[in-house]
PDB file of the backbone (N, CA, C, O) and the ligand in Angstrom, with CONECT records:
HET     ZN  A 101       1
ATOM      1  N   UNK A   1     -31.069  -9.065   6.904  1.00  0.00           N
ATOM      2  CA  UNK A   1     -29.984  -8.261   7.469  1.00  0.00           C
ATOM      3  C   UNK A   1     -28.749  -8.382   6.586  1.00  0.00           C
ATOM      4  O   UNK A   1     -28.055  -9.357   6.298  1.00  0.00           O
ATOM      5  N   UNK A   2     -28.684  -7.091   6.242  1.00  0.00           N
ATOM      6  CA  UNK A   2     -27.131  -7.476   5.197  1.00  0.00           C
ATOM      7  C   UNK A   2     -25.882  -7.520   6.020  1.00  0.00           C
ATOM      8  O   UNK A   2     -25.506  -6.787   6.935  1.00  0.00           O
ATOM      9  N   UNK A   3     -25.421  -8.404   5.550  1.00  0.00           N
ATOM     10  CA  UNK A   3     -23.893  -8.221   6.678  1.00  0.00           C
ATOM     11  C   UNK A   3     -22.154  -7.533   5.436  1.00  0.00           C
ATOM     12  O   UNK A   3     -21.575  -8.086   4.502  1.00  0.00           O
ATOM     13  N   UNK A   4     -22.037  -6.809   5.803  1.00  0.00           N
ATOM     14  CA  UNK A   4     -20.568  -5.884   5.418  1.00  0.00           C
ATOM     15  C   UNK A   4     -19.150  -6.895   5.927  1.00  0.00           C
ATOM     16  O   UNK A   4     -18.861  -7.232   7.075  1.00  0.00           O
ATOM     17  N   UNK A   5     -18.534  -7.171   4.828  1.00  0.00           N
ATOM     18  CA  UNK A   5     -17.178  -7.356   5.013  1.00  0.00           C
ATOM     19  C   UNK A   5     -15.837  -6.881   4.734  1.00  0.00           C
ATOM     20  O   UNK A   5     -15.830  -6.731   3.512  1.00  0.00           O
ATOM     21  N   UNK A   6     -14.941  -6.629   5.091  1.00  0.00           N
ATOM     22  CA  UNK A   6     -13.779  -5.658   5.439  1.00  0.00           C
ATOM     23  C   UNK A   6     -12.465  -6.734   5.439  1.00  0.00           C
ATOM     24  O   UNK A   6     -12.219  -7.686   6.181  1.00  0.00           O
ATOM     25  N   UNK A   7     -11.924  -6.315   4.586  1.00  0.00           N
ATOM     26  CA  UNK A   7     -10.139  -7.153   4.770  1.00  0.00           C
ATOM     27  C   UNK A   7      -9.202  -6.143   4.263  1.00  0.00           C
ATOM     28  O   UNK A   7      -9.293  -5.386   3.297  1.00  0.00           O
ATOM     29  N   UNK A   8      -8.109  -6.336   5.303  1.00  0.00           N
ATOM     30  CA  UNK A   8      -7.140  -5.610   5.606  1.00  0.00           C
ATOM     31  C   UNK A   8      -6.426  -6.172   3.957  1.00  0.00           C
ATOM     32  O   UNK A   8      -6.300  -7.318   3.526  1.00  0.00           O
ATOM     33  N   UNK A   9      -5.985  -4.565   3.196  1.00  0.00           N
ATOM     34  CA  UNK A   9      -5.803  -5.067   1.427  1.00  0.00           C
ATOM     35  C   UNK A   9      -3.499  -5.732   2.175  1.00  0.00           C
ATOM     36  O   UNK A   9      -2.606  -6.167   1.447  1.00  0.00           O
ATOM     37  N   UNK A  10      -3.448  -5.535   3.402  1.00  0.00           N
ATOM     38  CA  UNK A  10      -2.149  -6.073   3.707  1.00  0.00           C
ATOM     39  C   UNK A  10      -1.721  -7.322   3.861  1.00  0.00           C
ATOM     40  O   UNK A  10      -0.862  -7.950   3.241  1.00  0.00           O
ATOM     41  N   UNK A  11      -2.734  -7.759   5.176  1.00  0.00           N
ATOM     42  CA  UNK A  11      -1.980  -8.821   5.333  1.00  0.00           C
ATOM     43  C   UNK A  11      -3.655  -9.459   5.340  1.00  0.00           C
ATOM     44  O   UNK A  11      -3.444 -10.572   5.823  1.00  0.00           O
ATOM     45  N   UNK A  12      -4.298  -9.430   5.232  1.00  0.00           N
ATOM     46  CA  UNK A  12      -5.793 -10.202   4.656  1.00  0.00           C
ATOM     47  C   UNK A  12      -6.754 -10.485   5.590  1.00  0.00           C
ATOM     48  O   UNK A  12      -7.715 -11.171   5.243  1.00  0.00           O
ATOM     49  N   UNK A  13      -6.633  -9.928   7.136  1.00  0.00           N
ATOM     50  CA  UNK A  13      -6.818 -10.105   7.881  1.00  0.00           C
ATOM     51  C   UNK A  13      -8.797  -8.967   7.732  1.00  0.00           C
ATOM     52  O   UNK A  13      -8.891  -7.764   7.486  1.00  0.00           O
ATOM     53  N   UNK A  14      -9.745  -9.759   7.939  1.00  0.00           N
ATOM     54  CA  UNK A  14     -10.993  -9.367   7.757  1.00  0.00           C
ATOM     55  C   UNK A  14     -11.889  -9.112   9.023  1.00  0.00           C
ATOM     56  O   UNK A  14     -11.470  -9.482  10.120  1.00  0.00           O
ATOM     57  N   UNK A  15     -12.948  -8.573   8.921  1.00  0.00           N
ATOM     58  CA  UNK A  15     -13.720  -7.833   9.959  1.00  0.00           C
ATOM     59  C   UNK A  15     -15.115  -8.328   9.392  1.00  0.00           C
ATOM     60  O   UNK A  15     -15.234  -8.207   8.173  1.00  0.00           O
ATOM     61  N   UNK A  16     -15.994  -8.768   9.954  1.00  0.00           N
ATOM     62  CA  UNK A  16     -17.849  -8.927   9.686  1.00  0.00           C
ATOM     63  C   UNK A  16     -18.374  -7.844  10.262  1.00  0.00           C
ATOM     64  O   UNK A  16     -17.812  -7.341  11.235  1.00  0.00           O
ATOM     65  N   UNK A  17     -19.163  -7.491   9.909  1.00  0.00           N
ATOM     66  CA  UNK A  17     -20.514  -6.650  10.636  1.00  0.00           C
ATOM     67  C   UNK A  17     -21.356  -6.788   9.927  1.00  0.00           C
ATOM     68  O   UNK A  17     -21.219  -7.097   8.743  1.00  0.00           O
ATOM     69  N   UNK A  18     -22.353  -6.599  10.470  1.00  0.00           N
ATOM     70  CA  UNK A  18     -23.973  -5.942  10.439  1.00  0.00           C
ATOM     71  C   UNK A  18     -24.036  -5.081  10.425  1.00  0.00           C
ATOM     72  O   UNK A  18     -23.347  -4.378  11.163  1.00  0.00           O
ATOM     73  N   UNK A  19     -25.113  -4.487   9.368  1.00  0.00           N
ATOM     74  CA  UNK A  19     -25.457  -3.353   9.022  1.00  0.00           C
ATOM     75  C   UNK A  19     -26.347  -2.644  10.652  1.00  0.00           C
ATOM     76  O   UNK A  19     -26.781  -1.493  10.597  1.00  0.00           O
ATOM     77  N   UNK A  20     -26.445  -3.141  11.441  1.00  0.00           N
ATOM     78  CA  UNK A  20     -27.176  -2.382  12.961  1.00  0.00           C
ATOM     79  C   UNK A  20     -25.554  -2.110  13.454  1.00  0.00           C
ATOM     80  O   UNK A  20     -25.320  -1.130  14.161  1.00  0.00           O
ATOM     81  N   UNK A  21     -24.552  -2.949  13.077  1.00  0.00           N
ATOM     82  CA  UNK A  21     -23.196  -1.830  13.855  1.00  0.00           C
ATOM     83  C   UNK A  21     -22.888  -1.036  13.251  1.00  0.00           C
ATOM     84  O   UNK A  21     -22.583  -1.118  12.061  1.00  0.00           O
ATOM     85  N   UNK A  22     -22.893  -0.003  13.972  1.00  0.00           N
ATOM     86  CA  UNK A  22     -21.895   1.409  13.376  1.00  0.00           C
ATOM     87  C   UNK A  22     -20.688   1.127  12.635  1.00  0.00           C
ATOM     88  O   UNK A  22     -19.780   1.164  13.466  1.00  0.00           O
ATOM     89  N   UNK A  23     -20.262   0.889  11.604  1.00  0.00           N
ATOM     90  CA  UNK A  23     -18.669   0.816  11.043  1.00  0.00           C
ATOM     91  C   UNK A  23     -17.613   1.622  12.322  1.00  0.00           C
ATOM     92  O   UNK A  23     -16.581   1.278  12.900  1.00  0.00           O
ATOM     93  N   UNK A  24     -18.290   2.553  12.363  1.00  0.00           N
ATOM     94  CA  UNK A  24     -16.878   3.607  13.428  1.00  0.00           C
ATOM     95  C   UNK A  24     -16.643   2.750  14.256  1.00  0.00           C
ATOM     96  O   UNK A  24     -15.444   2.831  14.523  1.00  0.00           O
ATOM     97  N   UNK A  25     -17.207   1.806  14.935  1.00  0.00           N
ATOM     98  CA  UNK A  25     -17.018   1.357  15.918  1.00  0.00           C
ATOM     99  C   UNK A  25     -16.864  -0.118  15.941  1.00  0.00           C
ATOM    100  O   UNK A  25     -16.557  -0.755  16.949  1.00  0.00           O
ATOM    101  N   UNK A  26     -17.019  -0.459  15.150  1.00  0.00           N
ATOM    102  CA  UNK A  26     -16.504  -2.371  14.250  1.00  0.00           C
ATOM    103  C   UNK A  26     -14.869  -1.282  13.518  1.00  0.00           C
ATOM    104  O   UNK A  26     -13.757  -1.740  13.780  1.00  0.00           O
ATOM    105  N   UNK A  27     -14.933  -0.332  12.918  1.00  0.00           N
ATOM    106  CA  UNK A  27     -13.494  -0.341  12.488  1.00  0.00           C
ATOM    107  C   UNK A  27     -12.674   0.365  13.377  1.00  0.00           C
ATOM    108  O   UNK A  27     -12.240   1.413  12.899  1.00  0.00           O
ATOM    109  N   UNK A  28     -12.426   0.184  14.202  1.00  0.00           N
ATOM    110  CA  UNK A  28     -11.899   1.320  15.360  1.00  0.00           C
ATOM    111  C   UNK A  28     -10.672   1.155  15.167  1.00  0.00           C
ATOM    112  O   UNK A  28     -10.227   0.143  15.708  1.00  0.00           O
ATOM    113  N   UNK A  29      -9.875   1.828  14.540  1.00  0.00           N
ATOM    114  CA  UNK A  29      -8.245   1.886  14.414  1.00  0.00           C
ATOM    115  C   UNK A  29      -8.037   1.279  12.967  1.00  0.00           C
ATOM    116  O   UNK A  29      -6.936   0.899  12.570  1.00  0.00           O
ATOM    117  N   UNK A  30      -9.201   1.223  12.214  1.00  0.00           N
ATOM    118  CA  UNK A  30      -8.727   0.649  10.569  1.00  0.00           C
ATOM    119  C   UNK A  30      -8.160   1.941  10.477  1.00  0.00           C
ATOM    120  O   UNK A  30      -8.116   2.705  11.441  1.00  0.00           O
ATOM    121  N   UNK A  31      -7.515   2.342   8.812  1.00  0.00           N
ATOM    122  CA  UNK A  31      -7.407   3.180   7.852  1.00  0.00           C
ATOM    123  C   UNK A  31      -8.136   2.527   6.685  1.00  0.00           C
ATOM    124  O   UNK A  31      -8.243   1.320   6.466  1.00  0.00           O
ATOM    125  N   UNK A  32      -8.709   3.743   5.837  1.00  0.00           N
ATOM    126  CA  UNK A  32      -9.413   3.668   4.725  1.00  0.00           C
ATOM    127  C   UNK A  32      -8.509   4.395   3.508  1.00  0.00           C
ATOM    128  O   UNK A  32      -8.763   5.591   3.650  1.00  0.00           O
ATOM    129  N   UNK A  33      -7.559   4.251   2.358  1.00  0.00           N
ATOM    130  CA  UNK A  33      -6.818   5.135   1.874  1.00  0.00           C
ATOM    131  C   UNK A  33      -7.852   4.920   0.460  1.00  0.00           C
ATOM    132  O   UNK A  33      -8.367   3.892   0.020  1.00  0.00           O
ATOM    133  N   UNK A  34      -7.923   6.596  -0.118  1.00  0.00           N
ATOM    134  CA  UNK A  34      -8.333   6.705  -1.656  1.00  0.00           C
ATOM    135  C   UNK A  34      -7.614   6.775  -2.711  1.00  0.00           C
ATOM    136  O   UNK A  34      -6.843   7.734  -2.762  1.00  0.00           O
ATOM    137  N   UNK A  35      -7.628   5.721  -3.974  1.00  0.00           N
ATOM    138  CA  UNK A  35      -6.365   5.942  -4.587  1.00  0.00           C
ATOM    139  C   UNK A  35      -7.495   6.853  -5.626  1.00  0.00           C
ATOM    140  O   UNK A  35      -8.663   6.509  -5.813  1.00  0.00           O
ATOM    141  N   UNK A  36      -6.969   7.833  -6.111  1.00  0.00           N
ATOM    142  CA  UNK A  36      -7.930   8.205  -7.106  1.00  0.00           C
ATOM    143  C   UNK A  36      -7.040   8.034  -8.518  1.00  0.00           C
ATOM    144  O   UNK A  36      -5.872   8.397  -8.662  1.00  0.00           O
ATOM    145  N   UNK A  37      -7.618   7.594  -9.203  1.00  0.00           N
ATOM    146  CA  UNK A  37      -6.780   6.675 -10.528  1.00  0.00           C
ATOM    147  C   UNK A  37      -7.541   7.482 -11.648  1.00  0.00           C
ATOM    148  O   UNK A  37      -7.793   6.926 -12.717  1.00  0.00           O
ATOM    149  N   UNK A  38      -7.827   8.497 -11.466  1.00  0.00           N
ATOM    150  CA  UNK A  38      -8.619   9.505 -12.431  1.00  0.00           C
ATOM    151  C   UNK A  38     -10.093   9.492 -13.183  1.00  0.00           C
ATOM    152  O   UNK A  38     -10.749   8.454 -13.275  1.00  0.00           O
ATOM    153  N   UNK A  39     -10.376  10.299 -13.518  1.00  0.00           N
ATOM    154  CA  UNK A  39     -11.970  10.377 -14.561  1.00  0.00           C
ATOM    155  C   UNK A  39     -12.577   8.960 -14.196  1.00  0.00           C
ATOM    156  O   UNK A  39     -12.626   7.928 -14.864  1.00  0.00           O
ATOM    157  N   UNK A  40     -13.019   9.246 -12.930  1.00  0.00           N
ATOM    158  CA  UNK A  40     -14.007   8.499 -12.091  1.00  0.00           C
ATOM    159  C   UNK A  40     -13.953   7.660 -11.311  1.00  0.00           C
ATOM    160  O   UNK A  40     -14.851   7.157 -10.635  1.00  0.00           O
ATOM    161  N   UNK A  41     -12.759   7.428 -11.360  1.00  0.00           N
ATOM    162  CA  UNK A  41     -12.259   6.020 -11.123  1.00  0.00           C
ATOM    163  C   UNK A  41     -10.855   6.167  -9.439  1.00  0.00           C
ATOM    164  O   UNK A  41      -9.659   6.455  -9.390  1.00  0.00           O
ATOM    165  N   UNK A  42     -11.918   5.779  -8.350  1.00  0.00           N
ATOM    166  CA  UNK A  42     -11.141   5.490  -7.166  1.00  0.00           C
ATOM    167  C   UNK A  42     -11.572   4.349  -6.831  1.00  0.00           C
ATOM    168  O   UNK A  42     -12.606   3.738  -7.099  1.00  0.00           O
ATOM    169  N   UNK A  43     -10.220   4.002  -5.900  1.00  0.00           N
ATOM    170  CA  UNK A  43     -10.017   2.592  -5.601  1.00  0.00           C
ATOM    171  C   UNK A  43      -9.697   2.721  -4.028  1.00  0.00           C
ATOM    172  O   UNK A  43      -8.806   3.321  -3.426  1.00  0.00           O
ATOM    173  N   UNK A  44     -10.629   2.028  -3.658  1.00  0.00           N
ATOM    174  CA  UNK A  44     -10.618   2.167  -1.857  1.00  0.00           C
ATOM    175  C   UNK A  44      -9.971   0.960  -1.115  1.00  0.00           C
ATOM    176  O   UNK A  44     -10.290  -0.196  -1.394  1.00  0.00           O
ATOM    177  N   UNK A  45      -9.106   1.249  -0.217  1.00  0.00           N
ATOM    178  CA  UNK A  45      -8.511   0.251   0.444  1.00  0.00           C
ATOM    179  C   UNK A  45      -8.122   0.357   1.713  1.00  0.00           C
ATOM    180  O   UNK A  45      -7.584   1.335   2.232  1.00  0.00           O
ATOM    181  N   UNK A  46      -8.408  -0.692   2.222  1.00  0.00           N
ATOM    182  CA  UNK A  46      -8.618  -1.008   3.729  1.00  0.00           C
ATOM    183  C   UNK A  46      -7.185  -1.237   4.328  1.00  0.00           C
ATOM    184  O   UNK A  46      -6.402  -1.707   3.502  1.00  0.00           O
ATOM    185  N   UNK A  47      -6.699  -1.027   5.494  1.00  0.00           N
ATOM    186  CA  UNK A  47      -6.204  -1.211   6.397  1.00  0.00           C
ATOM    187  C   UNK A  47      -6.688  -2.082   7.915  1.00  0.00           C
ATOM    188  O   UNK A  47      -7.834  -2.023   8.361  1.00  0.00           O
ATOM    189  N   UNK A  48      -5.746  -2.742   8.457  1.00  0.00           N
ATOM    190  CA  UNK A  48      -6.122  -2.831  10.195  1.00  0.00           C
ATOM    191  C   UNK A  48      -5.135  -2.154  10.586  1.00  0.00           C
ATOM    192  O   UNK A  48      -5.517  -1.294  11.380  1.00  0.00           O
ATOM    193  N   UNK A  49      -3.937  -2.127  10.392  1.00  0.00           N
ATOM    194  CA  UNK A  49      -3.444  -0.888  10.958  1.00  0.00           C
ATOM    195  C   UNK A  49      -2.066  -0.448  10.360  1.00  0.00           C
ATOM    196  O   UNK A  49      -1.608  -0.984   9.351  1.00  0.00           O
ATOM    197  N   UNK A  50      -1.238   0.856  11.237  1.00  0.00           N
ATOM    198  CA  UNK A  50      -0.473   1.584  10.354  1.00  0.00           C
ATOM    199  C   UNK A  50       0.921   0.475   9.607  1.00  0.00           C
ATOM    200  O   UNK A  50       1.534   0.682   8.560  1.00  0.00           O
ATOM    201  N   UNK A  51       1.054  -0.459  10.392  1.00  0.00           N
ATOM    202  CA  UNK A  51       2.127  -1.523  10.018  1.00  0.00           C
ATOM    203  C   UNK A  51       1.308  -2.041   8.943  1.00  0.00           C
ATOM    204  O   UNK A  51       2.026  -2.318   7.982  1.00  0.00           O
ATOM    205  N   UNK A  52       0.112  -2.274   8.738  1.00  0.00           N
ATOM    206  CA  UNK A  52      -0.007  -2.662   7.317  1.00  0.00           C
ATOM    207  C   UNK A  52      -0.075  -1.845   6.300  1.00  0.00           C
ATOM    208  O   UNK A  52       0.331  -2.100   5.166  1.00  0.00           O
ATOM    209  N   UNK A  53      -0.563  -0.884   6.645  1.00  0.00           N
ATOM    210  CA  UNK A  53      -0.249   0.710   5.592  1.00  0.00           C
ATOM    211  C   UNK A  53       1.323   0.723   5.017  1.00  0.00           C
ATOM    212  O   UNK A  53       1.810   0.854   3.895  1.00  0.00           O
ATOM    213  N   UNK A  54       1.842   0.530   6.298  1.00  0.00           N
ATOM    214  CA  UNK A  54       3.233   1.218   5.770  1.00  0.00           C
ATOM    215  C   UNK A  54       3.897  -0.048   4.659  1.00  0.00           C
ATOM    216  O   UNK A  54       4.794   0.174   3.846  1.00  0.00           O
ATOM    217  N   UNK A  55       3.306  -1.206   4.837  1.00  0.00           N
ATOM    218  CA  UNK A  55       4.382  -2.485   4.592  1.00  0.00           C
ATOM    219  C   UNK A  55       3.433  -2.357   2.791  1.00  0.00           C
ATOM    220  O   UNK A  55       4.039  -2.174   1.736  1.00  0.00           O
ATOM    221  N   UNK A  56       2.066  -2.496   2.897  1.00  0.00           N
ATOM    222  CA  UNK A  56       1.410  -2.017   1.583  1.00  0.00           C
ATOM    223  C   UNK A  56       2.133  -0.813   0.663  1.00  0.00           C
ATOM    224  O   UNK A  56       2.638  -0.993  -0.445  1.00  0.00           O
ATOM    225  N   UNK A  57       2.047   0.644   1.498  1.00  0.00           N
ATOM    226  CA  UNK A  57       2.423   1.385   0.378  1.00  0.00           C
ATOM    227  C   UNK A  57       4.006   1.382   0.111  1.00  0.00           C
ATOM    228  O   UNK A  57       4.501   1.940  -0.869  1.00  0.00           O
ATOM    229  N   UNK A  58       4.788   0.662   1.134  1.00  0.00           N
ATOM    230  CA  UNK A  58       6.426   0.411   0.563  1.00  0.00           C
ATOM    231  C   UNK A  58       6.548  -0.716  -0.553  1.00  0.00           C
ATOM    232  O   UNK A  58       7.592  -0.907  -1.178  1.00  0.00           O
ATOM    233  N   UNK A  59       5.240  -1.529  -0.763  1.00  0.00           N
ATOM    234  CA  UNK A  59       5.260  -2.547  -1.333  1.00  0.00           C
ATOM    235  C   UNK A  59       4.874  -1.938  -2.490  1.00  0.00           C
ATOM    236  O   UNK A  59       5.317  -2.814  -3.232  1.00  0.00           O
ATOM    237  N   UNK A  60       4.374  -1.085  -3.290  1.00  0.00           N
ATOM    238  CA  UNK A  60       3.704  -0.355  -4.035  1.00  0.00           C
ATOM    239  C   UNK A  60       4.578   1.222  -4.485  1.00  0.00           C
ATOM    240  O   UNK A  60       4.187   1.919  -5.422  1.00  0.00           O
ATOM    241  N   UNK A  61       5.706   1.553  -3.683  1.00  0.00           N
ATOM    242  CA  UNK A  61       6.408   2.628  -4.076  1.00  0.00           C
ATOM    243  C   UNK A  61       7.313   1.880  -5.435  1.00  0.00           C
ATOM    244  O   UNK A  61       7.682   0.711  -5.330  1.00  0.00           O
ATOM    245  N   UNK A  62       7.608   2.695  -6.688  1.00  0.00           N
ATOM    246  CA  UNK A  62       8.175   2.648  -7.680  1.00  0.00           C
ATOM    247  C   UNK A  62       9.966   3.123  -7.041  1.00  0.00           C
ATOM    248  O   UNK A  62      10.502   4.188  -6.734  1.00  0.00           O
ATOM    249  N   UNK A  63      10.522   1.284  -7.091  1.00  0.00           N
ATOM    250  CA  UNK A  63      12.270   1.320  -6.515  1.00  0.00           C
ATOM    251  C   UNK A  63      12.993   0.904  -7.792  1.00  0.00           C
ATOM    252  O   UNK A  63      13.012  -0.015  -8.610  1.00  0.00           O
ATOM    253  N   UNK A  64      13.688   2.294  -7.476  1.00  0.00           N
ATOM    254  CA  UNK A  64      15.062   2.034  -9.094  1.00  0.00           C
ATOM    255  C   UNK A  64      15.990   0.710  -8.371  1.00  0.00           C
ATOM    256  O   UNK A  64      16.571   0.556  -7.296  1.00  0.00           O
ATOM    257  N   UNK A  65      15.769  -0.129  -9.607  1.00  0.00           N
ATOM    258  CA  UNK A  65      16.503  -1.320  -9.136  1.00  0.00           C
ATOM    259  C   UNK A  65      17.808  -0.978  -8.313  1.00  0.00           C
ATOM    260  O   UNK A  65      18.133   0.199  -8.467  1.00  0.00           O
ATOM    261  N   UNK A  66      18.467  -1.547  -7.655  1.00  0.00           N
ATOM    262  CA  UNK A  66      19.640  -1.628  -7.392  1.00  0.00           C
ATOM    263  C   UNK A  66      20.652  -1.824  -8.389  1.00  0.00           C
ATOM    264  O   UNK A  66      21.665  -1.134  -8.277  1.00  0.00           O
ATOM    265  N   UNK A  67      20.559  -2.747  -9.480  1.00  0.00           N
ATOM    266  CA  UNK A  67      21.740  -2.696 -10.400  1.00  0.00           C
ATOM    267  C   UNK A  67      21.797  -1.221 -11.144  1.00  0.00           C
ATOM    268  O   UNK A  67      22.861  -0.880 -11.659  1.00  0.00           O
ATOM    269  N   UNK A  68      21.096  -0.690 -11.176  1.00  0.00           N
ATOM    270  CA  UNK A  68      20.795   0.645 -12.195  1.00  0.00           C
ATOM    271  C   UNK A  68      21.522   1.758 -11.055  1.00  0.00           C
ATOM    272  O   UNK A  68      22.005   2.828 -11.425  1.00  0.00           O
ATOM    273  N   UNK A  69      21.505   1.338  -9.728  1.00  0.00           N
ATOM    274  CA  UNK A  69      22.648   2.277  -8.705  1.00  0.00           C
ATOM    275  C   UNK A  69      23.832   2.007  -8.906  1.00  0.00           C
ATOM    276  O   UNK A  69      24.796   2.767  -8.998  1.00  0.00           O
ATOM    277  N   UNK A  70      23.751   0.540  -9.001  1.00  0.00           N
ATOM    278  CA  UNK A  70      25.340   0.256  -8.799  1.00  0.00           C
ATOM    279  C   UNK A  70      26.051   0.799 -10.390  1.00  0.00           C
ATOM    280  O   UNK A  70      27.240   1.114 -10.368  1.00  0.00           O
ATOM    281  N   UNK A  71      25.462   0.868 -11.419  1.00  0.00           N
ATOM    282  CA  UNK A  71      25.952   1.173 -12.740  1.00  0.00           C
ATOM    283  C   UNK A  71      26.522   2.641 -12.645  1.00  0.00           C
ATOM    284  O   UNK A  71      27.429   3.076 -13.355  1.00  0.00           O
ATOM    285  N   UNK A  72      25.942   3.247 -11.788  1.00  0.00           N
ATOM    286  CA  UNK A  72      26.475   4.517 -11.705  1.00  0.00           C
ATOM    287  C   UNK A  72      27.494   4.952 -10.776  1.00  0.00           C
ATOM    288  O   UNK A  72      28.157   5.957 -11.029  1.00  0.00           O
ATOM    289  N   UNK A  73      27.664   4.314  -9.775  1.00  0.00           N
ATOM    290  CA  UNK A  73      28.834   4.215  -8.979  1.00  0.00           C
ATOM    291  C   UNK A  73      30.138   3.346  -9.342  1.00  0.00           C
ATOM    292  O   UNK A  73      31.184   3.370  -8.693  1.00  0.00           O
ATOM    293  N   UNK A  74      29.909   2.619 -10.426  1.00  0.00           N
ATOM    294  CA  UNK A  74      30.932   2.553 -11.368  1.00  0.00           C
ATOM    295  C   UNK A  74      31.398   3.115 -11.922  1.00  0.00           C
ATOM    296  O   UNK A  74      32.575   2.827 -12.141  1.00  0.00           O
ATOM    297  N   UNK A  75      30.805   4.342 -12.560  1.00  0.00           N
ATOM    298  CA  UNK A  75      31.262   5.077 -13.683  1.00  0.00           C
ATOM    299  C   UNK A  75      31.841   6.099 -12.698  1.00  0.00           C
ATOM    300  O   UNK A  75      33.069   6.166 -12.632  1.00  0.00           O
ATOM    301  N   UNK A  76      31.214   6.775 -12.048  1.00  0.00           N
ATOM    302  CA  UNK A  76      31.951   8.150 -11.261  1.00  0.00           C
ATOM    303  C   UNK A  76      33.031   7.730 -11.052  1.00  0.00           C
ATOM    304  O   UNK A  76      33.652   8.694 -11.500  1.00  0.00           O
ATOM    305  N   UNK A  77      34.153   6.726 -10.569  1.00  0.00           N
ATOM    306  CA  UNK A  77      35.185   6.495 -10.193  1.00  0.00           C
ATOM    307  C   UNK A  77      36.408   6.502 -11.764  1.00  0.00           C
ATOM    308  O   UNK A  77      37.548   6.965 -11.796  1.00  0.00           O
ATOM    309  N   UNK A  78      35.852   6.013 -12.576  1.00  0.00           N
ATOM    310  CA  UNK A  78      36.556   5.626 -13.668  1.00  0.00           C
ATOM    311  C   UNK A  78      36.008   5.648 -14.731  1.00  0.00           C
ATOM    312  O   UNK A  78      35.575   4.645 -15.299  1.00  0.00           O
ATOM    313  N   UNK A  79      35.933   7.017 -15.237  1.00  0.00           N
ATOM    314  CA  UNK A  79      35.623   7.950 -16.219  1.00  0.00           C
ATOM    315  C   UNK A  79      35.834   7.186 -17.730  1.00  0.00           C
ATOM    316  O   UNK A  79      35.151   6.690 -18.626  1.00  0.00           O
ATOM    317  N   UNK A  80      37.806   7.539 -17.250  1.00  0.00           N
ATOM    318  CA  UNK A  80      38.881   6.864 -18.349  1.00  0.00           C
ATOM    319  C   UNK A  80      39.548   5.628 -18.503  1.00  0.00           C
ATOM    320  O   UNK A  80      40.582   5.300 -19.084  1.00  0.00           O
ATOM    321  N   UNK A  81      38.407   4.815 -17.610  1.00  0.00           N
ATOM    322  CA  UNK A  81      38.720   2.875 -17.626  1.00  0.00           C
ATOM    323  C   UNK A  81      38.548   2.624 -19.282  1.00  0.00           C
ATOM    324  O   UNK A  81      37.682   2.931 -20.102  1.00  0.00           O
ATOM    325  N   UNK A  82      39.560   2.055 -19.328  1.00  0.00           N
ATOM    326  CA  UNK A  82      39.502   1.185 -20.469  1.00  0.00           C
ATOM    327  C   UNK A  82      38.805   0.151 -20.523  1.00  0.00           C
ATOM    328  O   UNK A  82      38.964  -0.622 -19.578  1.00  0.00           O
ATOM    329  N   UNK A  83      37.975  -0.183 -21.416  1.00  0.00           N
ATOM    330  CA  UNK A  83      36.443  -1.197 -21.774  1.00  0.00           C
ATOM    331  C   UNK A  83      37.693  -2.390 -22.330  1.00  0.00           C
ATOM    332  O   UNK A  83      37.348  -3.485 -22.774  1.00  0.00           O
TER     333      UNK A  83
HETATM  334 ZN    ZN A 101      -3.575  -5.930   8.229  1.00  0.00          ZN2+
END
């Protein structure tokens, strides 16, 4: 009997089954997201639920540093500051 294992790619939290359980019904409220990373190549990742989705893909969004904001809200004020 092969047995299937499942971990949440968030917070690491895992699931067992057996191949006689239905997945639909051992994953009842997972998410499954596809990253497709091109010419053949997807990368599948598990969820237990939307709080780990959301905390994963905020963890994974591309953030303009903060100093690179603040550099610019320097300048708008004082164009003609003397260096
Ligand atoms: Zn989780």
């Amino acid at each position: 009997m092969r047995e299937r294992y499942i971990t949440c790619s968030s917070c690491g939290q895992g699931v067992e089954f057996s191949s006689k359980e239905p997945p639909c019904e051992v994953l009842s409220g997972w998410l499954t997201v596809s990253h497709w990373k091109g010419l053949g190549t997807v990368e599948y990742y598990n969820f237990c639920s939307f709080t780990c989705l959301k905390r994963w893909s905020e963890a994974h969004v591309p953030e303009i540093p903060k100093v690179f904001l603040e550099s610019f809200e320097g300048e708008s004020g004082g164009e003609n500051a003397s260096l």
